[in-house]
N, CA, C and O atoms as a GROMACS GRO file, in nm:
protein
  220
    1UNK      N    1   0.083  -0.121   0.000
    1UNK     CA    2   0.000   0.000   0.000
    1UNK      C    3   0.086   0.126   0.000
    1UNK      O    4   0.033   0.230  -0.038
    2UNK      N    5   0.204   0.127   0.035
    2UNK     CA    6   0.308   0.250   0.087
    2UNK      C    7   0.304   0.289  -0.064
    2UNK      O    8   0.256   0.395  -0.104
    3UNK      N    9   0.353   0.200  -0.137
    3UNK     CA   10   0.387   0.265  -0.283
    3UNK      C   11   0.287   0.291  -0.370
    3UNK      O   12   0.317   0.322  -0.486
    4UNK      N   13   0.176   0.284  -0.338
    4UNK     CA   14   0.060   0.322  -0.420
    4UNK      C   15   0.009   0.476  -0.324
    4UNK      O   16  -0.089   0.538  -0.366
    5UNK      N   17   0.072   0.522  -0.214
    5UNK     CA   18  -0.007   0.613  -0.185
    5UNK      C   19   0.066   0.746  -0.239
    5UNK      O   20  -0.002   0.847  -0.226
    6UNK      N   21   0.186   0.763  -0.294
    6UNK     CA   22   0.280   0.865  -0.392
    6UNK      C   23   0.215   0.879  -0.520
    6UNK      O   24   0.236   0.980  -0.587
    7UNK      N   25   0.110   0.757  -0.575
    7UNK     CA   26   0.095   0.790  -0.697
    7UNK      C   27  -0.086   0.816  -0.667
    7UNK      O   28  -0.145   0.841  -0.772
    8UNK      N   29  -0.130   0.815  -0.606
    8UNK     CA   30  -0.242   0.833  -0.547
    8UNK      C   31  -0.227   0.951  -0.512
    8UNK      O   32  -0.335   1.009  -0.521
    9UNK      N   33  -0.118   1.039  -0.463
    9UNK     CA   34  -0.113   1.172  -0.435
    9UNK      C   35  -0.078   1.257  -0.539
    9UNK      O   36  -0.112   1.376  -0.541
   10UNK      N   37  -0.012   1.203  -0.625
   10UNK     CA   38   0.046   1.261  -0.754
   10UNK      C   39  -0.091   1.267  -0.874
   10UNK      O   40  -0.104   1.344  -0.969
   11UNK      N   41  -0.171   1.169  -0.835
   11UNK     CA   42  -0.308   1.144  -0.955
   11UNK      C   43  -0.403   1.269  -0.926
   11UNK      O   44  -0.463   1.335  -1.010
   12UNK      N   45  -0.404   1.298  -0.708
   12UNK     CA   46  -0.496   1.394  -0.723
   12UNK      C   47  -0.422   1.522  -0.745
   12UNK      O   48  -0.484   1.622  -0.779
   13UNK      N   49  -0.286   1.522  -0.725
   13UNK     CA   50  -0.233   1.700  -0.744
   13UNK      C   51  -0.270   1.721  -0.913
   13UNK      O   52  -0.328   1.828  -0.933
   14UNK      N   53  -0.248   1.641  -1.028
   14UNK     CA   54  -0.292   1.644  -1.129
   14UNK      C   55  -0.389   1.656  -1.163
   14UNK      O   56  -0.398   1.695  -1.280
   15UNK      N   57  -0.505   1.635  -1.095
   15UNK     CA   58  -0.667   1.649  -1.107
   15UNK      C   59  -0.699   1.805  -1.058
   15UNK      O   60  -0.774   1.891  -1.105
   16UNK      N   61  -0.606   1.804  -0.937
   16UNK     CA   62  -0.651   1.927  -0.919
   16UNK      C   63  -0.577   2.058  -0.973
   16UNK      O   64  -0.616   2.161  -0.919
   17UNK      N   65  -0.491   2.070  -1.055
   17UNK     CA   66  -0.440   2.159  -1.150
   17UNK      C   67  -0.510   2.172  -1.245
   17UNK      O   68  -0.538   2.282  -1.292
   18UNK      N   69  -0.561   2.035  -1.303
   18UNK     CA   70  -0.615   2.020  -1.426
   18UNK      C   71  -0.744   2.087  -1.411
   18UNK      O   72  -0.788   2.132  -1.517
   19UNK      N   73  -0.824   2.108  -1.292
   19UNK     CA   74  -0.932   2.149  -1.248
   19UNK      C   75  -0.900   2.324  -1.262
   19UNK      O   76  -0.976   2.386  -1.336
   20UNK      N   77  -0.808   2.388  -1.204
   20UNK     CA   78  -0.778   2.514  -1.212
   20UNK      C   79  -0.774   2.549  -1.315
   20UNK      O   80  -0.825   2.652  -1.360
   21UNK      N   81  -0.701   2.457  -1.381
   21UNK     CA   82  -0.660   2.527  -1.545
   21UNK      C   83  -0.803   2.562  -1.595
   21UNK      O   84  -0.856   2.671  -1.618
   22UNK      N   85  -0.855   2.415  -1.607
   22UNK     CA   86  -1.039   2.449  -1.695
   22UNK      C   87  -1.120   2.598  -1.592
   22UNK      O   88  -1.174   2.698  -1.638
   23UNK      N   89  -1.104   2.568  -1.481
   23UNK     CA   90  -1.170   2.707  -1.434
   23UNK      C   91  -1.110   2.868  -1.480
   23UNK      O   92  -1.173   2.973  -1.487
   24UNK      N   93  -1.004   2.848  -1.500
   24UNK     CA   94  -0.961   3.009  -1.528
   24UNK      C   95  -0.956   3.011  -1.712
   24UNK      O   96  -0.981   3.111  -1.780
   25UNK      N   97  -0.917   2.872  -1.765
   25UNK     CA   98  -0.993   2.900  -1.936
   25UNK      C   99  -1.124   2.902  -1.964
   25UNK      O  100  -1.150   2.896  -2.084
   26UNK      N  101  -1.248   2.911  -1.863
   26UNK     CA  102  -1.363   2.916  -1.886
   26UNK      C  103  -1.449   3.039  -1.857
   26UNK      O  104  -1.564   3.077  -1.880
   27UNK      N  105  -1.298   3.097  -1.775
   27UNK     CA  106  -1.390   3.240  -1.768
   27UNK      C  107  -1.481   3.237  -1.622
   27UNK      O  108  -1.578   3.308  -1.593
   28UNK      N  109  -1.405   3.111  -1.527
   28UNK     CA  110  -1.504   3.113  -1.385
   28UNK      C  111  -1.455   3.238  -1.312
   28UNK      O  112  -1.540   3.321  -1.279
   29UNK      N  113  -1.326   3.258  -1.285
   29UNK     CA  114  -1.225   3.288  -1.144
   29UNK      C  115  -1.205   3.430  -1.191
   29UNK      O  116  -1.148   3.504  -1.112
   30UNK      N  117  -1.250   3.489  -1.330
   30UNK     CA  118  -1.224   3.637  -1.301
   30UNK      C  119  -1.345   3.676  -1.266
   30UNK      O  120  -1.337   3.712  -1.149
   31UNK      N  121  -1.458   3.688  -1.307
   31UNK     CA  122  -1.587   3.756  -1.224
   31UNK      C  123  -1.566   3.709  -1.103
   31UNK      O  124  -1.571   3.802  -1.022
   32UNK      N  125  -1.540   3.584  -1.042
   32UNK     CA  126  -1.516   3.552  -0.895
   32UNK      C  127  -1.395   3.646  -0.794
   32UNK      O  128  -1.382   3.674  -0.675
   33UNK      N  129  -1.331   3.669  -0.906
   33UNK     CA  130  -1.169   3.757  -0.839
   33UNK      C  131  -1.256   3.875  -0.835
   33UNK      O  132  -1.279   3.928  -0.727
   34UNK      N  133  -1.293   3.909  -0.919
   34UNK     CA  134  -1.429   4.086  -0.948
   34UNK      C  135  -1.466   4.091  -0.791
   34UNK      O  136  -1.394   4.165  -0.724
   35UNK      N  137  -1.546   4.036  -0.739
   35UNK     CA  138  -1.668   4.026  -0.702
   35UNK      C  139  -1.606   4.012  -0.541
   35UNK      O  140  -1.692   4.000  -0.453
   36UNK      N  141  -1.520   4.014  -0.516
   36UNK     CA  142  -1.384   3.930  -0.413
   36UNK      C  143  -1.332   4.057  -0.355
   36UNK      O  144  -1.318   4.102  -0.241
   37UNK      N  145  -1.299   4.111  -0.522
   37UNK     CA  146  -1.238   4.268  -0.499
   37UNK      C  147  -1.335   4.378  -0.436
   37UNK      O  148  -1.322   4.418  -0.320
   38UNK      N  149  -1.418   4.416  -0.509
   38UNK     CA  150  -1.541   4.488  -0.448
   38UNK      C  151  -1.566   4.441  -0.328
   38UNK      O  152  -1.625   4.527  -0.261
   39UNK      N  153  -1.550   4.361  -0.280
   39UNK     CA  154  -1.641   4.318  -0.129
   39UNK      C  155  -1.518   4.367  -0.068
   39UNK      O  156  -1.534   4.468   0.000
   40UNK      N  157  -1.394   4.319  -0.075
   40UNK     CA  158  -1.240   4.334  -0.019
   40UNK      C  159  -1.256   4.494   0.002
   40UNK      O  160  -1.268   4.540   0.116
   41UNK      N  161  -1.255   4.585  -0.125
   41UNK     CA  162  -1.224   4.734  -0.087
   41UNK      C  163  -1.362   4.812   0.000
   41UNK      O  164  -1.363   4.922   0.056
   42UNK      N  165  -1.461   4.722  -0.010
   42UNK     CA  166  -1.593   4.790   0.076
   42UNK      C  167  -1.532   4.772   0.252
   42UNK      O  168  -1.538   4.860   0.338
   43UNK      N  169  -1.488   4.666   0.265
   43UNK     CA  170  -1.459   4.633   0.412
   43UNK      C  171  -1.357   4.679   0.441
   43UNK      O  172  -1.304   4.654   0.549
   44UNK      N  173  -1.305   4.760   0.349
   44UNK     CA  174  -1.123   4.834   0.435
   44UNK      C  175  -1.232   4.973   0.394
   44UNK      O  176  -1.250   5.006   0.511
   45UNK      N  177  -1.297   5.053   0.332
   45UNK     CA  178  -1.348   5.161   0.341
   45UNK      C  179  -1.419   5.176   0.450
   45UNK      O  180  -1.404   5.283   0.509
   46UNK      N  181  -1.514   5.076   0.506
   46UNK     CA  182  -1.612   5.024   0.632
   46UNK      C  183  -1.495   5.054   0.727
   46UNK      O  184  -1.502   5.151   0.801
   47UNK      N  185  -1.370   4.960   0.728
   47UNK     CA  186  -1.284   4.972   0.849
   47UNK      C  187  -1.219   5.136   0.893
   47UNK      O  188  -1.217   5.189   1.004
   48UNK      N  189  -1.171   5.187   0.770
   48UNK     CA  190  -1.106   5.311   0.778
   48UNK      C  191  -1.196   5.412   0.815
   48UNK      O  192  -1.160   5.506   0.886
   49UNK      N  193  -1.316   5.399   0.770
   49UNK     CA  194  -1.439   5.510   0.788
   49UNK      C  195  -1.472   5.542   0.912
   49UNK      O  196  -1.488   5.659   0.947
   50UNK      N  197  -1.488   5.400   1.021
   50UNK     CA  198  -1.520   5.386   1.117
   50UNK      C  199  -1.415   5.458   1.234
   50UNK      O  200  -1.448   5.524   1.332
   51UNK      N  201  -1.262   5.419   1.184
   51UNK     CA  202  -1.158   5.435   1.257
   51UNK      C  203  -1.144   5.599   1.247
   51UNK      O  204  -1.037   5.629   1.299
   52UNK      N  205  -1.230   5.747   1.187
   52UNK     CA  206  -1.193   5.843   1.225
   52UNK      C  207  -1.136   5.880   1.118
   52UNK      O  208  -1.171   5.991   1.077
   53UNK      N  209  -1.010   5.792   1.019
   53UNK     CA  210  -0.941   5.860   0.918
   53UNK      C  211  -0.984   5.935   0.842
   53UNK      O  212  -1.107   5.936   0.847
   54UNK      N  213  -0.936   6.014   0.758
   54UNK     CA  214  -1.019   6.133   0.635
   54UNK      C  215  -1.004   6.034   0.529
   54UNK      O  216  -0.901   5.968   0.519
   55UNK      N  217  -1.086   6.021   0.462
   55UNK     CA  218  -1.063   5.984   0.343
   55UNK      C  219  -0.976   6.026   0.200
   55UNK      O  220  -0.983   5.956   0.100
   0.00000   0.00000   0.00000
């Protein structure tokens, strides 16, 4: 079993690259990165706003 579990780990790192690749040639992960961003710069404007700073 020892030597089947290297290629068992190597089958899923390959699945799961192969999985990334099809998601970012399909056009999933940039509206997702979009959408990531906007929420990201609302919650540091929320944080800074709150904290007094000037904008």
């Amino acid at each position: 079993m020892g030597e089947h579990k290297g290629a068992i780990t190597l089958s899923l790192v390959v699945l799961l690259l192969f999985g990334v690749f099809v998601a970012f040639a399909t056009g999933v992960i940039d509206p997702l990165m979009d959408k990531i961003g906007v929420a990201f710069s609302k919650l540091v404007d929320n944080v800074f706003a709150g904290s007094g700073m000037p904008k």
